[in-house]
N, C-alpha and C positions, 0 to 999 in steps of 0.2 A: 128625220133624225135617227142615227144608228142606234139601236136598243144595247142594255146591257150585257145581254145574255150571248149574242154574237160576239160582242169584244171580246168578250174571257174566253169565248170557244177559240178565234184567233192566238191569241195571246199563247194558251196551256196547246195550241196546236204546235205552235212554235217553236216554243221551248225547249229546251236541252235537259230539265232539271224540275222537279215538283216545285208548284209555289206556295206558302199561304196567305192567308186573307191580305195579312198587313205586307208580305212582298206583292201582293196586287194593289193596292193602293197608293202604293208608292211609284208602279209602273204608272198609275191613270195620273198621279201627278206630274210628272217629270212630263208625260204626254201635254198635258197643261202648259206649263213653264216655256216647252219649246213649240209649239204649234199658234195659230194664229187664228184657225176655225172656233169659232163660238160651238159649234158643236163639241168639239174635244175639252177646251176648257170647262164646259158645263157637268163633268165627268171629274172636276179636279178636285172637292171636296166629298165626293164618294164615298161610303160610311163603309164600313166592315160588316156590319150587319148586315146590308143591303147586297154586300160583297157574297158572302155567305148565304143568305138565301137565292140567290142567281145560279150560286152553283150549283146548288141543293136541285133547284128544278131543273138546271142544263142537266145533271147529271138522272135523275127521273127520266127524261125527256129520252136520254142515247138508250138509257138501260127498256122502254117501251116500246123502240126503235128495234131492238134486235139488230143490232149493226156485231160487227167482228170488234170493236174496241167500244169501252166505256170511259166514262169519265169518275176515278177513284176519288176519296178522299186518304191518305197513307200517312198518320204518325202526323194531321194535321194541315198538311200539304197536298193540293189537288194537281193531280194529273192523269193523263190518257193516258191508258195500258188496253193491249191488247185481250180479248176472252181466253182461256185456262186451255181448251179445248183446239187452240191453234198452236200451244206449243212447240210441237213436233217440228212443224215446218219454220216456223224463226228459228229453232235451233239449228236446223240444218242452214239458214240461209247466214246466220252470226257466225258459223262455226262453232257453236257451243258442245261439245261431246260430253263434257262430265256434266254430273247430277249435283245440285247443291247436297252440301251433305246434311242428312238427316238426323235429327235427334233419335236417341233409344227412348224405349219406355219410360225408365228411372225418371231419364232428365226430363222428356214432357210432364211425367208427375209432380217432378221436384216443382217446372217451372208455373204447373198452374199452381201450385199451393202458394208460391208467392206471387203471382200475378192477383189471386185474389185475396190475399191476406195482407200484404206489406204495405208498410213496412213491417217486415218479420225476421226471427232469428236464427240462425243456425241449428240453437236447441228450439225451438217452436217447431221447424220444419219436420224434424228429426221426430218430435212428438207425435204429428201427423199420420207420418208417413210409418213411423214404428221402425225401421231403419237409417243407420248410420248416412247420409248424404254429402259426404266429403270431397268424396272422387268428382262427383254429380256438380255440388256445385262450385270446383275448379274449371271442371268443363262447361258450363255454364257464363262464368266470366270471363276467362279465355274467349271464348264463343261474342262476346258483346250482348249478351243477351239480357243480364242483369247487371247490377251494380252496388257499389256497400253506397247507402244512403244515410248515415247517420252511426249515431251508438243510444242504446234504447237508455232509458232512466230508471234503470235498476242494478241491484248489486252486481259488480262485473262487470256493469257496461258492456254489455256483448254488441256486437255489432249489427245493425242491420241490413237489409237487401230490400232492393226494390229492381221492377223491369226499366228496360233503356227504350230510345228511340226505337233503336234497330229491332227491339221487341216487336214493337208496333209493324213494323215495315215487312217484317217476315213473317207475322200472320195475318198482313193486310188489312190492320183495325187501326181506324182513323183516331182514335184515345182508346183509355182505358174504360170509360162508362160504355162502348162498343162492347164490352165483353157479351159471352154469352151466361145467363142467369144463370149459378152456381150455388143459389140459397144454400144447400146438403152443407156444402163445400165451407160455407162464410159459418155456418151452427157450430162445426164441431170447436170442442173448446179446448184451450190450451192454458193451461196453467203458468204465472209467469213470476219469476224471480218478485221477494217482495220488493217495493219500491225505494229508493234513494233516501236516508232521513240523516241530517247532520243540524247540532245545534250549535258548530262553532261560527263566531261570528265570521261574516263574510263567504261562509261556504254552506251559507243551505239551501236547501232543493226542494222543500217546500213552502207553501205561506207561513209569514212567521205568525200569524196566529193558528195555527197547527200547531208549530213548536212549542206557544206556550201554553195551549191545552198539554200538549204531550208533558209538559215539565212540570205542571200542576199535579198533576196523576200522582209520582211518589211523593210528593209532598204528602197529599194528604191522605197516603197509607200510611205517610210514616208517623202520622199524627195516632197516638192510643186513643181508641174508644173504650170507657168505661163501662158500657153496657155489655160491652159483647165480649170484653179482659176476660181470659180465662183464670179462677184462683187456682194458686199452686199449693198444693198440700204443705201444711208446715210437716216441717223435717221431725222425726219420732225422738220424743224424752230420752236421752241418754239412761241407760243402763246404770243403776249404782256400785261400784266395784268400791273393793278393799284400796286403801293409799296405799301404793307402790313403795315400800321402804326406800329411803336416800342410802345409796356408799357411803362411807365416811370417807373423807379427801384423803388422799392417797400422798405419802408422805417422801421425798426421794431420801436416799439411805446416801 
């Protein structure tokens, strides 16, 4: 009986296009459906998991081998790619003469500060980084790199950012928990707009029992405590003066 781990090497040899788990399970079905070997049907309820660890060791296996290609995992999707170190010669054999184009400084920094912080915001970044990031990140999402993900839940609503697939694909990290360890990076703190607080009906943004602690508050300031009334000085005994003589009414002629 043909093992797992030869079918997906078949299969991702194949291929035109990266797969993931659940586009390969869906391949071992369809296999199922049309074939008639009890061998292949017995491949038809295939787990994901099982999918996933198969590749996990195929790809162990090439990378122990020292062979010219391995088997990646890219933005969740597995496929054979050639080693870093034979470029040279596919480019001349594709025609390929330009260089992908490379990020500046700026924007590598802009894009790890939200690679490991986002979702994050404009002004958050900005805070960071201690410079304006405008230019940065227009070139940035032009680029495909990142994306607005949201609007955060605070005064303004400013918008958020997060990284895209194609993040993944262009530094070759199979997710985001691939990252490399940036503890330094995740510490520094950012101060953030205070939060969203409305207590008209139908439009609030917190639990309503928040709101009605929040609304108990001037209630009972505005309640006088007796102990703590300050008195107020009575006002000082008028002065005794002379009666101001009255006019005599004044008579028209």
């Amino acid at each position: 009986m043909i093992e797992l781990k030869p079918i997906l090497e078949a299969i991702l040899f194949s291929t035109q296009k990266p797969l993931t788990p659940a586009e390969l399970k869906a391949v071992f079905a369809t296999a199922a459906e049309q074939a008639e070997d009890d061998a292949v049907r017995a491949f038809k309820k295939v787990k994901v998991e099982d999918l996933t660890a198969a590749l996990e060791q195929l790809a162990a296996e090439h990378e122990q081998a020292g062979r010219t290609y391995r088997l990646a995992c890219v933005a969740g999707a597995w496929q054979f790619v050639t080693q870093p170190e034979f470029a040279p010669w596919l480019r001349a054999l594709t025609g390929e003469r330009g260089r992908p184009g490379r990020l500046s400084q700026p924007a590598l920094e802009t894009l790890t500060i939200i690679a490991y912080r986002q979702p994050i915001t404009r002004a958050e970044i900005e805070q960071i980084r201690g410079v304006s990031v405008d230019g940065v990140m227009q070139t940035l999402l032009e680029r495909g790199l990142i994306e607005q993900t949201g609007r955060a839940e605070v005064v303004g609503r400013p918008m958020q950012y997060g990284t895209t697939k194609l993040f993944l694909e262009y530094f070759g990290l199979a997710n985001l928990e691939t990252l490399p360890a940036a503890d330094e990076l995740r510490r520094i703190p950012v101060e953030r707009p205070p939060s969203l607080l409305t207590a008209e009906p139908g439009l609030a943004t917190v639990p309503p029992d928040q709101l009605a602690a929040s609304a108990e508050v001037p209630a009972a300031e505005a309640q006088p405590n007796p102990d703590s009334a300050e008195t107020k000085p009575e006002p000082p005994a008028a002065a005794e003066s002379a009666p101001v003589p009255q006019s005599e009414p004044r008579s028209d002629a």
